[in-house]
Each structure stands twice: as structure tokens, then as C-alpha cells.
mmCIF file of the N, C-alpha and C atoms, coordinates in Angstrom:
data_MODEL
# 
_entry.id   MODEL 
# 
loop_
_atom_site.group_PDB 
_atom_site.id 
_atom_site.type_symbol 
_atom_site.label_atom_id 
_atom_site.label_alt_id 
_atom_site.label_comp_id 
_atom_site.label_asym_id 
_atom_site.label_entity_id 
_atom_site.label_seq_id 
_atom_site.pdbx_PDB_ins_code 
_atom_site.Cartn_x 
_atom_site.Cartn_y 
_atom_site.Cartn_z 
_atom_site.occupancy 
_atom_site.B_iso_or_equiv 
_atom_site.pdbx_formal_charge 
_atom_site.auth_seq_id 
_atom_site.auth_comp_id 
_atom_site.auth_asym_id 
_atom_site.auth_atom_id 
_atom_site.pdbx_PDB_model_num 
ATOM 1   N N  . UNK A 1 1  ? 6.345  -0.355  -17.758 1.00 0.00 ? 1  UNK A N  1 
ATOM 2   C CA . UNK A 1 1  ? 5.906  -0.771  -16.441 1.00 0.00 ? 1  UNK A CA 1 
ATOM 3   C C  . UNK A 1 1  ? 4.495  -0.236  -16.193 1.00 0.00 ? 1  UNK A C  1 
ATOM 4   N N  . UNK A 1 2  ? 3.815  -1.278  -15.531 1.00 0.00 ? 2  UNK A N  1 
ATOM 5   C CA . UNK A 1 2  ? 2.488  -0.922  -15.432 1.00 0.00 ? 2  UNK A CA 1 
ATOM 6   C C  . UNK A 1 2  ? 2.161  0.216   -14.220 1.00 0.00 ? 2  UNK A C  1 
ATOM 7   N N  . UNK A 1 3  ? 1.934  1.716   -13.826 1.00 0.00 ? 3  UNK A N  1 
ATOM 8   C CA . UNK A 1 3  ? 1.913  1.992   -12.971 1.00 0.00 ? 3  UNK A CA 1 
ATOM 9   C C  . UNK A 1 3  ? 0.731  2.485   -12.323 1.00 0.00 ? 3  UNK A C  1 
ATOM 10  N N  . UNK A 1 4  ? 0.306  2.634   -11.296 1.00 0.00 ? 4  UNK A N  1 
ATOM 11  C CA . UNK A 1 4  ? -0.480 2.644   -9.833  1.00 0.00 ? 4  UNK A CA 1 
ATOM 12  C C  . UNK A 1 4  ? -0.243 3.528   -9.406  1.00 0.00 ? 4  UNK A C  1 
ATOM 13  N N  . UNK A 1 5  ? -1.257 4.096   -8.076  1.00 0.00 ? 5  UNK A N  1 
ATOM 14  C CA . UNK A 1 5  ? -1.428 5.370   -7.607  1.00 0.00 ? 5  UNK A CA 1 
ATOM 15  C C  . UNK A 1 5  ? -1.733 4.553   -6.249  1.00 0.00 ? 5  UNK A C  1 
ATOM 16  N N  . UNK A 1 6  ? -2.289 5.934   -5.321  1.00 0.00 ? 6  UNK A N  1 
ATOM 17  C CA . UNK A 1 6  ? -2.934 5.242   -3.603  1.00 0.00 ? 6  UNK A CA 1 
ATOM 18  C C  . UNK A 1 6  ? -4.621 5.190   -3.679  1.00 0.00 ? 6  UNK A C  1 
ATOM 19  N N  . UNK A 1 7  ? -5.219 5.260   -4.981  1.00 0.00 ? 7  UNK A N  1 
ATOM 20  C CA . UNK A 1 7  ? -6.663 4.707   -5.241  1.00 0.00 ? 7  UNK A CA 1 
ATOM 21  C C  . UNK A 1 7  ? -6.470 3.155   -5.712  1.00 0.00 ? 7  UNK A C  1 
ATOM 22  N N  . UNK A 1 8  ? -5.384 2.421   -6.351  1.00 0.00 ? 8  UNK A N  1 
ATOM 23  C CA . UNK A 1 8  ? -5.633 1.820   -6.400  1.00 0.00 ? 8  UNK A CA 1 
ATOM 24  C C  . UNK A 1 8  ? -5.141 0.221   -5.195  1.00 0.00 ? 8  UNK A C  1 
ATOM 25  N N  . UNK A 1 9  ? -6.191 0.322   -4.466  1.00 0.00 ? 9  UNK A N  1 
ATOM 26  C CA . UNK A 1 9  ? -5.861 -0.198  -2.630  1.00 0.00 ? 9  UNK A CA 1 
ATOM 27  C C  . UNK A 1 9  ? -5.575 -1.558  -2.952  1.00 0.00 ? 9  UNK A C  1 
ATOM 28  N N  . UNK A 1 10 ? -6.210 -2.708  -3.662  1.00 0.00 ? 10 UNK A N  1 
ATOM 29  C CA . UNK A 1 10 ? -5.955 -3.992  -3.951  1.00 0.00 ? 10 UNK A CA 1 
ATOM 30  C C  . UNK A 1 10 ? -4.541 -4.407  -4.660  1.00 0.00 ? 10 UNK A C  1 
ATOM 31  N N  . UNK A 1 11 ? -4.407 -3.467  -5.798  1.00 0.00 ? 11 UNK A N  1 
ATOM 32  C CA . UNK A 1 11 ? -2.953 -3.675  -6.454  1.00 0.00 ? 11 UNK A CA 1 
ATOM 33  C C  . UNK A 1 11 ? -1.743 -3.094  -5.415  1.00 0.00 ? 11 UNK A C  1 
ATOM 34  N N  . UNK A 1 12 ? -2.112 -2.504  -4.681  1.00 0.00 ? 12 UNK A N  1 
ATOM 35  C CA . UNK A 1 12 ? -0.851 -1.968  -3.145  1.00 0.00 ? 12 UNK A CA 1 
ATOM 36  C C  . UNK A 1 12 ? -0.528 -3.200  -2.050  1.00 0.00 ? 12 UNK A C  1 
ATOM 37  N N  . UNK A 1 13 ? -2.283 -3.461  -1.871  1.00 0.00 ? 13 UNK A N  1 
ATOM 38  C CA . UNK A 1 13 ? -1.842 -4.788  -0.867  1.00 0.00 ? 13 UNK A CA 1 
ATOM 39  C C  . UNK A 1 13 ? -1.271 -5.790  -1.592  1.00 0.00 ? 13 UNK A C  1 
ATOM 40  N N  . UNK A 1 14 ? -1.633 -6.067  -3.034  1.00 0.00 ? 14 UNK A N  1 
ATOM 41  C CA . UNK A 1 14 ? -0.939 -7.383  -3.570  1.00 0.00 ? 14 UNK A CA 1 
ATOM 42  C C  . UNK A 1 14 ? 0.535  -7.091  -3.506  1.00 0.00 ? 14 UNK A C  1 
ATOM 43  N N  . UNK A 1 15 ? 1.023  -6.021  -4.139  1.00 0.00 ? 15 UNK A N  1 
ATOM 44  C CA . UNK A 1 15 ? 2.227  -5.765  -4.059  1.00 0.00 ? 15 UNK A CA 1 
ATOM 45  C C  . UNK A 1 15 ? 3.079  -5.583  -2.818  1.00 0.00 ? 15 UNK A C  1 
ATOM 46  N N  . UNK A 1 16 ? 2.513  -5.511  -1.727  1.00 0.00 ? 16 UNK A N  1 
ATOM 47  C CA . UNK A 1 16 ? 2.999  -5.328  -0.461  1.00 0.00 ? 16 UNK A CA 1 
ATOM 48  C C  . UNK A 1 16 ? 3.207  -6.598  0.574   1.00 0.00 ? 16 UNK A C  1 
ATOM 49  N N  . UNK A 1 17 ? 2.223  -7.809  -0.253  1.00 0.00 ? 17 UNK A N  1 
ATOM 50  C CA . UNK A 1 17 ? 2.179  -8.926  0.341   1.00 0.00 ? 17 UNK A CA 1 
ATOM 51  C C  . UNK A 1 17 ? 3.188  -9.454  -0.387  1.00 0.00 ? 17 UNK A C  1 
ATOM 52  N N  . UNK A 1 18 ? 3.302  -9.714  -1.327  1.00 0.00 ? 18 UNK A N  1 
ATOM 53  C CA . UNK A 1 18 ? 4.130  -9.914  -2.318  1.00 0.00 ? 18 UNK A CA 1 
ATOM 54  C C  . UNK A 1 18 ? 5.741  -9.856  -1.704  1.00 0.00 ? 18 UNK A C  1 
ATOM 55  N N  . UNK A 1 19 ? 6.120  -8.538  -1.477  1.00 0.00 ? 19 UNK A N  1 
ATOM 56  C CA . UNK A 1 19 ? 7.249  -7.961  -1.456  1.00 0.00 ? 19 UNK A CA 1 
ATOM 57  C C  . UNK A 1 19 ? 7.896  -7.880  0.255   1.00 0.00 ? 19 UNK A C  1 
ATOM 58  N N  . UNK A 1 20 ? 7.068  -8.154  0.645   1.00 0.00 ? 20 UNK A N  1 
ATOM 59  C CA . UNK A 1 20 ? 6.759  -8.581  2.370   1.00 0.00 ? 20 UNK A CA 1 
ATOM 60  C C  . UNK A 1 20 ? 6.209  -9.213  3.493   1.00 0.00 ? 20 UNK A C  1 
ATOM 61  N N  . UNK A 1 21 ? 6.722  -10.319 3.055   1.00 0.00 ? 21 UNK A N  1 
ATOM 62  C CA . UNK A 1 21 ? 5.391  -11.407 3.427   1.00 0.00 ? 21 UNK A CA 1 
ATOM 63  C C  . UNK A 1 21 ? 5.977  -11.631 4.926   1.00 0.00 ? 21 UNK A C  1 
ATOM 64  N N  . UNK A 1 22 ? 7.307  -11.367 5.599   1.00 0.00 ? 22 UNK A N  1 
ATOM 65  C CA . UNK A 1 22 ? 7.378  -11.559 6.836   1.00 0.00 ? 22 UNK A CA 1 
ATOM 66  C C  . UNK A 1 22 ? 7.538  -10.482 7.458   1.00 0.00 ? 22 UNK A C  1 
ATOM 67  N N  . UNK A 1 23 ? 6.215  -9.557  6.942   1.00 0.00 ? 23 UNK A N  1 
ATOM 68  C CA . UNK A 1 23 ? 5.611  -8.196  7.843   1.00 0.00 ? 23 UNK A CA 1 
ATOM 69  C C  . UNK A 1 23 ? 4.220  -8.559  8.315   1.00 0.00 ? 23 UNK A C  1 
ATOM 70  N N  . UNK A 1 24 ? 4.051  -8.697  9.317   1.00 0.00 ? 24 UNK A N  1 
ATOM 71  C CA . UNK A 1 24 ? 2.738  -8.238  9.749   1.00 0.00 ? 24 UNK A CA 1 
ATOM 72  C C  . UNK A 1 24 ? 2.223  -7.246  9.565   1.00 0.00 ? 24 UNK A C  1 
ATOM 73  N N  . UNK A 1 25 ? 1.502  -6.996  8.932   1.00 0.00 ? 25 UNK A N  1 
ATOM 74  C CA . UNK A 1 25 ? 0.692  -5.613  8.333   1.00 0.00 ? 25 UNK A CA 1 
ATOM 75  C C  . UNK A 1 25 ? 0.015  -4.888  9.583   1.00 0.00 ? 25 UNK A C  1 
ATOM 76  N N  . UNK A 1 26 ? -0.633 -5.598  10.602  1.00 0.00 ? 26 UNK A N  1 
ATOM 77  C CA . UNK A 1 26 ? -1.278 -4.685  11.274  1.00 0.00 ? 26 UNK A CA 1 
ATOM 78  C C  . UNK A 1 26 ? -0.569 -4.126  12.455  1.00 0.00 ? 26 UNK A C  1 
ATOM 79  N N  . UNK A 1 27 ? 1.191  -4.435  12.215  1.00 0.00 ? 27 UNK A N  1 
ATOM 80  C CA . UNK A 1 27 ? 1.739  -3.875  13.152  1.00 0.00 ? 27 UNK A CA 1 
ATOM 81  C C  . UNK A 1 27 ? 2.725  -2.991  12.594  1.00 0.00 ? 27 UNK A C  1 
ATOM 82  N N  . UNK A 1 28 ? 2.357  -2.560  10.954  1.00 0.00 ? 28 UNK A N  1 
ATOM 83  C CA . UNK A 1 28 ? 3.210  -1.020  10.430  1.00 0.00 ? 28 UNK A CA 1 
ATOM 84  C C  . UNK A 1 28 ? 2.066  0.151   10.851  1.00 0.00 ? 28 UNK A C  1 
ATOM 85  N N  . UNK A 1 29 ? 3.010  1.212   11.136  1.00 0.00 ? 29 UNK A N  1 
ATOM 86  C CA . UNK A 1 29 ? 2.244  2.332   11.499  1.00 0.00 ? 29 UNK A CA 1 
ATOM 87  C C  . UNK A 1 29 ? 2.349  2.851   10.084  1.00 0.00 ? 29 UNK A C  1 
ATOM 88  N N  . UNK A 1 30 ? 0.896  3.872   10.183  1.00 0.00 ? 30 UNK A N  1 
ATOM 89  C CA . UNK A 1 30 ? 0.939  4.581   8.890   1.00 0.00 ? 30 UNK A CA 1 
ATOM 90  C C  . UNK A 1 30 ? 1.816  5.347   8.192   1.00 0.00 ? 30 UNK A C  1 
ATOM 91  N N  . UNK A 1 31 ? 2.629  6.049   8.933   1.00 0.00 ? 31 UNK A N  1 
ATOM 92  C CA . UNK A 1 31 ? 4.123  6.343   8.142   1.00 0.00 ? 31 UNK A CA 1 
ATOM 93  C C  . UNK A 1 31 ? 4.786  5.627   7.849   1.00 0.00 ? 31 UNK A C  1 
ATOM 94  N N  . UNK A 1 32 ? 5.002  4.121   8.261   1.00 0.00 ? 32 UNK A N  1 
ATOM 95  C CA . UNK A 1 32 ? 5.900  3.382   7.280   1.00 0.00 ? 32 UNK A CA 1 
ATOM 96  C C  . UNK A 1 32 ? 5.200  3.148   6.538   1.00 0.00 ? 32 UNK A C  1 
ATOM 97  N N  . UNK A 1 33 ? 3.912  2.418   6.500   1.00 0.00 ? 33 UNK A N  1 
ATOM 98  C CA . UNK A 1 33 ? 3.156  2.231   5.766   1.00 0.00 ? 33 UNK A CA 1 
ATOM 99  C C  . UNK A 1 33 ? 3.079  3.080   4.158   1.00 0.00 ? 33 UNK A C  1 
ATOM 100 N N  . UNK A 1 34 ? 2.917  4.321   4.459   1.00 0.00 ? 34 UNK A N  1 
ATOM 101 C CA . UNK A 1 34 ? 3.145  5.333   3.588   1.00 0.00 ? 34 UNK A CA 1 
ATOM 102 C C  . UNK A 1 34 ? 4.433  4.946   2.714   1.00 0.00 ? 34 UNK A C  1 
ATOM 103 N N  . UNK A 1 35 ? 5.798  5.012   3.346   1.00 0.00 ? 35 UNK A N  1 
ATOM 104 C CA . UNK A 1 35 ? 7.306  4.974   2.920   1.00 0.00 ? 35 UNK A CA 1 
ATOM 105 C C  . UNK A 1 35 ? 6.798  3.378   2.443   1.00 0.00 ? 35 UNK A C  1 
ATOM 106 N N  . UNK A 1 36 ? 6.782  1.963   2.495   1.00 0.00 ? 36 UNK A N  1 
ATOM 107 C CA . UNK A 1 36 ? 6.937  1.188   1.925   1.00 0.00 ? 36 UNK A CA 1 
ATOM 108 C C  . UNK A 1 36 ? 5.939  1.493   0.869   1.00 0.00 ? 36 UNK A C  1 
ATOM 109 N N  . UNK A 1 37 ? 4.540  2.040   0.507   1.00 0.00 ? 37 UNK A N  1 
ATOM 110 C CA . UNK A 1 37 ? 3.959  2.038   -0.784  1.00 0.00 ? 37 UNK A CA 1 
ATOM 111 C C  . UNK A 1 37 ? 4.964  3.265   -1.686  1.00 0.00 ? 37 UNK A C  1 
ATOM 112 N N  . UNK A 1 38 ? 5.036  4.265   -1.391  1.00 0.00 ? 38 UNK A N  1 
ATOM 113 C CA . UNK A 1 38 ? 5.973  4.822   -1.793  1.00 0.00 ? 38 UNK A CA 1 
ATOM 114 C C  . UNK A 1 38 ? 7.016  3.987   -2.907  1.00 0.00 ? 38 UNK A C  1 
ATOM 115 N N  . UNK A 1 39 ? 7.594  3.445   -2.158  1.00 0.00 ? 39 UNK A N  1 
ATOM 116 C CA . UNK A 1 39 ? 9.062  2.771   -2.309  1.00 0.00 ? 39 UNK A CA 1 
ATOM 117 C C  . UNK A 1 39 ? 8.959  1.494   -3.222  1.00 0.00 ? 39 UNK A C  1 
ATOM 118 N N  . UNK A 1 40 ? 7.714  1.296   -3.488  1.00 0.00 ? 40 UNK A N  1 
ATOM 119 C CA . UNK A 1 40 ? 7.262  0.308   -4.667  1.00 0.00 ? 40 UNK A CA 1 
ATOM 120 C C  . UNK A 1 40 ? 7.691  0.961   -6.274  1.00 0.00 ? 40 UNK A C  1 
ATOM 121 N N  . UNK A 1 41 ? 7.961  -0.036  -6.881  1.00 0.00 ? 41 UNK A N  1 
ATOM 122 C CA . UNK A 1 41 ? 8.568  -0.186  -8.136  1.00 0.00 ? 41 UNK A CA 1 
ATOM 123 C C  . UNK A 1 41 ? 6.984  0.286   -8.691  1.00 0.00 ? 41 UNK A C  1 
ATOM 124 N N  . UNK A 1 42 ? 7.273  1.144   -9.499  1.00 0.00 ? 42 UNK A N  1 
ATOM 125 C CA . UNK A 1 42 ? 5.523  1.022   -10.511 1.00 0.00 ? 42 UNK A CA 1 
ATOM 126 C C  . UNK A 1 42 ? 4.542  2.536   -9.819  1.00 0.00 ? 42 UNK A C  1 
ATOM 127 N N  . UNK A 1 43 ? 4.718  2.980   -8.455  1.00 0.00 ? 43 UNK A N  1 
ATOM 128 C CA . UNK A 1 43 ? 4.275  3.469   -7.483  1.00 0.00 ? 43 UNK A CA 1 
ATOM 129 C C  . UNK A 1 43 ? 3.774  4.979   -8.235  1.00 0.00 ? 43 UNK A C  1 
ATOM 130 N N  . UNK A 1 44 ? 3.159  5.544   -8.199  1.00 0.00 ? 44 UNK A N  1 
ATOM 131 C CA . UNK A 1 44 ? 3.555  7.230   -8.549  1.00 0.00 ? 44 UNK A CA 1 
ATOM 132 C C  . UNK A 1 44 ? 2.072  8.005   -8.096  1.00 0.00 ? 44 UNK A C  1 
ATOM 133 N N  . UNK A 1 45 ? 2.274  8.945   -7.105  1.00 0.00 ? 45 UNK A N  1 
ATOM 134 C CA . UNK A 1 45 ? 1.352  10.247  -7.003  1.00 0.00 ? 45 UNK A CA 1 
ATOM 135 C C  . UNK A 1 45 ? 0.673  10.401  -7.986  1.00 0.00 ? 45 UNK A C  1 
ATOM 136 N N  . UNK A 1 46 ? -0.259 10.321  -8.209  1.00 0.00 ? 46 UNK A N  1 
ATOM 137 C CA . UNK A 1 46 ? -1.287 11.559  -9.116  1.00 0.00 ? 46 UNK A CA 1 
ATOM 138 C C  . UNK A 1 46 ? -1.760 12.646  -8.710  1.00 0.00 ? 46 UNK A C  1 
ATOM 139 N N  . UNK A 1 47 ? -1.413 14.020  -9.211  1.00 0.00 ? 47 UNK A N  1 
ATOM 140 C CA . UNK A 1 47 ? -2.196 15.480  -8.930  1.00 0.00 ? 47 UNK A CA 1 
ATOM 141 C C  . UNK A 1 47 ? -3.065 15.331  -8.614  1.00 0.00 ? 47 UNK A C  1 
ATOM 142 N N  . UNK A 1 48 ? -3.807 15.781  -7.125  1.00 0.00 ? 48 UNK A N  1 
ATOM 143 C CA . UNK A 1 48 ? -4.912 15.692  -7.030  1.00 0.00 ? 48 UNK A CA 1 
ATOM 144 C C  . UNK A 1 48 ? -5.761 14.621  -6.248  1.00 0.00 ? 48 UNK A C  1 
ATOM 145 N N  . UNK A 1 49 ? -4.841 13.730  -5.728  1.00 0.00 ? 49 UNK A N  1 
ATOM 146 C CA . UNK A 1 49 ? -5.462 12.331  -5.725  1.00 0.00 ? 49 UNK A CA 1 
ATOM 147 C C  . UNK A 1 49 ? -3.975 11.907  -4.176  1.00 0.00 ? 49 UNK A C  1 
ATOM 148 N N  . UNK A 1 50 ? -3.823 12.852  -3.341  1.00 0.00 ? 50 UNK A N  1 
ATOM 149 C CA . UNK A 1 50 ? -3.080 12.922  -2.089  1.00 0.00 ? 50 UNK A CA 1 
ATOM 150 C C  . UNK A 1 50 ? -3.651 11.372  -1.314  1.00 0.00 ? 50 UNK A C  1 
ATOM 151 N N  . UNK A 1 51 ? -2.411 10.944  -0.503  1.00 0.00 ? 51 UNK A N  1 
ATOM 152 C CA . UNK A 1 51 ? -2.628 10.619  0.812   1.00 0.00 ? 51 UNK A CA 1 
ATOM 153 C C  . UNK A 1 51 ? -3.494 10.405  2.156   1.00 0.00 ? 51 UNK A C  1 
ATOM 154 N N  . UNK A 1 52 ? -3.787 9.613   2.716   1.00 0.00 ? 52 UNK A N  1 
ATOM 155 C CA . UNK A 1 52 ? -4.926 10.002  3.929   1.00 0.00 ? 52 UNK A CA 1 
ATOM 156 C C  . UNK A 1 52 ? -4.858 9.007   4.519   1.00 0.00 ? 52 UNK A C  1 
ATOM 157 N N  . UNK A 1 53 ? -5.500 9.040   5.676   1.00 0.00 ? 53 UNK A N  1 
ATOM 158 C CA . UNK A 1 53 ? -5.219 7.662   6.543   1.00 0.00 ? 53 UNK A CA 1 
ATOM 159 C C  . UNK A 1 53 ? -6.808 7.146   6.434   1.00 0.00 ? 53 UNK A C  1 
ATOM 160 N N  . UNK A 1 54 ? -7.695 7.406   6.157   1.00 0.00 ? 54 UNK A N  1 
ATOM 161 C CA . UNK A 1 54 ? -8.803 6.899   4.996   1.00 0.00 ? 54 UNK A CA 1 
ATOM 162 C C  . UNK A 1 54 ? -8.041 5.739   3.983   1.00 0.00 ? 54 UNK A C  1 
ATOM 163 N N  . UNK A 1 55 ? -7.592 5.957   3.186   1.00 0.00 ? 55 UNK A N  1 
ATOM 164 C CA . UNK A 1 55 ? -6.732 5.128   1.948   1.00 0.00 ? 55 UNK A CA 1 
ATOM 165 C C  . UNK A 1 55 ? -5.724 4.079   3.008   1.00 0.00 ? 55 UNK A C  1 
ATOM 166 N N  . UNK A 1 56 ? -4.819 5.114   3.788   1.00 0.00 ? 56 UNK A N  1 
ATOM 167 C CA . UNK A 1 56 ? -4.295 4.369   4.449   1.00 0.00 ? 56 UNK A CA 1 
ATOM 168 C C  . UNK A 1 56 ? -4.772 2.556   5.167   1.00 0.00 ? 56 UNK A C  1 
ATOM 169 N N  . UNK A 1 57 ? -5.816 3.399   5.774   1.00 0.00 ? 57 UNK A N  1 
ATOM 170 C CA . UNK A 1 57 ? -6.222 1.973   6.977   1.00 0.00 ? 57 UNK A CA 1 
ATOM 171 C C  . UNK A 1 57 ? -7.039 1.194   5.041   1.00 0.00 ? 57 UNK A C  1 
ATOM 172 N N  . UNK A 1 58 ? -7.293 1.368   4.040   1.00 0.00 ? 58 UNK A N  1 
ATOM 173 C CA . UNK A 1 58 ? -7.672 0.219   3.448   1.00 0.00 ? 58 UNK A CA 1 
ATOM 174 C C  . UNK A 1 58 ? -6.425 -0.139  2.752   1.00 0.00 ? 58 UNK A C  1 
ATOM 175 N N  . UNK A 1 59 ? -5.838 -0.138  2.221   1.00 0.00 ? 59 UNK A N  1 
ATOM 176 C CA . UNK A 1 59 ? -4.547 -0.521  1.922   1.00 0.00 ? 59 UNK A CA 1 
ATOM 177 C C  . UNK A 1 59 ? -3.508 -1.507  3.033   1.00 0.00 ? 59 UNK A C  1 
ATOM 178 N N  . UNK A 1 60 ? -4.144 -0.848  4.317   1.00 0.00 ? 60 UNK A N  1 
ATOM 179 C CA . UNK A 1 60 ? -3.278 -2.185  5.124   1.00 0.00 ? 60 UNK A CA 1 
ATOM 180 C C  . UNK A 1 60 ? -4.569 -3.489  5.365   1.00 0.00 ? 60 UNK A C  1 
ATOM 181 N N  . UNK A 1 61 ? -5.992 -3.019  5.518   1.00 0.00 ? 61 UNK A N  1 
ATOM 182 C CA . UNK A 1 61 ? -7.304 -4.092  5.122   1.00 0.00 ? 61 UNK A CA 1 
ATOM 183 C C  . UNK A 1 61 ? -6.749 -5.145  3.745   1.00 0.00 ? 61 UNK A C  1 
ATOM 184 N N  . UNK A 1 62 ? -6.413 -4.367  2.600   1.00 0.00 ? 62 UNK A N  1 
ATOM 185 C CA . UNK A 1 62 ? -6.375 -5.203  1.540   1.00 0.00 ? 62 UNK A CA 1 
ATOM 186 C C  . UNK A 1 62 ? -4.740 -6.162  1.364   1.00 0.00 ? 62 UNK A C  1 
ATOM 187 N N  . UNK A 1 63 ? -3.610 -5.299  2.599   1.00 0.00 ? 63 UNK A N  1 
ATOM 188 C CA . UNK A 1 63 ? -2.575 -6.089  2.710   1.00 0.00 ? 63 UNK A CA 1 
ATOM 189 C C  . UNK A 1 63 ? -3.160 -7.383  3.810   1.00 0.00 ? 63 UNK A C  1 
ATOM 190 N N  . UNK A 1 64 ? -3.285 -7.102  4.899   1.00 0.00 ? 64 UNK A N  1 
ATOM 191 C CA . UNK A 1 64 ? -3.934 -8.101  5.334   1.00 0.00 ? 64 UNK A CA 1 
ATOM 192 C C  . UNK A 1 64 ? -5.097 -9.333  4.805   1.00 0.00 ? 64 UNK A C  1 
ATOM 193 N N  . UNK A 1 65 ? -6.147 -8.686  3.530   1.00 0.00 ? 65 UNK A N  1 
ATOM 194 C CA . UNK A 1 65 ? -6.780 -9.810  3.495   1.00 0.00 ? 65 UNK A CA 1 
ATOM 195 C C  . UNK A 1 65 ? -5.072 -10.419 2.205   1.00 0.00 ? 65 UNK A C  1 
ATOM 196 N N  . UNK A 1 66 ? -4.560 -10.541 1.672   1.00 0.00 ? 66 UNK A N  1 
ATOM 197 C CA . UNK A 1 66 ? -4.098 -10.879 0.718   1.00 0.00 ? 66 UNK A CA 1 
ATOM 198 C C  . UNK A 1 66 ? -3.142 -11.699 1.748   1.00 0.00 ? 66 UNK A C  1 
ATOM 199 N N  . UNK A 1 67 ? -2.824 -11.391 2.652   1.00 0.00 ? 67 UNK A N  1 
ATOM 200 C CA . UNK A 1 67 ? -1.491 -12.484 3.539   1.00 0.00 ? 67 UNK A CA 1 
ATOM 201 C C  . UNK A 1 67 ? -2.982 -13.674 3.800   1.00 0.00 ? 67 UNK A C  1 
ATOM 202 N N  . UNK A 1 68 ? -3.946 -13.780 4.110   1.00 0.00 ? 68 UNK A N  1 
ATOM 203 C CA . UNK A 1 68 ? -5.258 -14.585 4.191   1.00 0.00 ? 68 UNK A CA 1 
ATOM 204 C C  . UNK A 1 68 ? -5.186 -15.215 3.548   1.00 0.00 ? 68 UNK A C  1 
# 
């Protein structure tokens, strides 16, 4: 399995559009937000390379342009 981290923001929104297409993205708050990338198949932390609502708000930008 090919796996991904929270740098990579385009392969999150694809996968999030993908896997949720009757979510409106700009109405998850960043903790779910968080728990559904999480909860992706492929998904995994890298040391070093944490969380933020920086990453956050582009990851729901790149879920939103991808429902576009």
C-alpha cells in the first residue's frame, strides 16, 4: 500500500473527496477533520512532521477544490 503523511495535502483531499463526497468540507471542524485523515487506509504520522491547523485549513482547501 502506497502510504502518505499530513505534508502530503493534495493526496488527503483526493482521498477525502473520494471517500466522502456527501460531506461538505467546509462544514468539518478541524478535529474531525483530523479523525477522518487519520482514519484513512494508507494514512501514517511521520516523526517529526506533527499536525497543525496550518496543514489543517489546506487539506480542507485541497478537499474542497477536488469536490470542484
Amino acid at each position: 500500500m502506497n502510504r502518505f503523511h499530513w505534508l502530503d495535502v493534495q493526496r488527503i483531499g483526493e482521498e477525502l473527496a473520494e471517500r466522502h463526497p456527501e460531506t461538505d468540507p467546509v462544514s468539518v471542524s478541524f478535529p474531525t477533520l483530523k479523525a477522518l485523515v487519520t482514519a484513512l487506509p494508507g494514512f501514517a504520522e511521520l516523526p517529526g512532521h506533527p499536525c497543525n491547523e496550518r496543514i489543517l485549513e489546506a487539506i480542507q482547501q485541497a478537499w474542497i477544490d477536488e469536490r470542484e
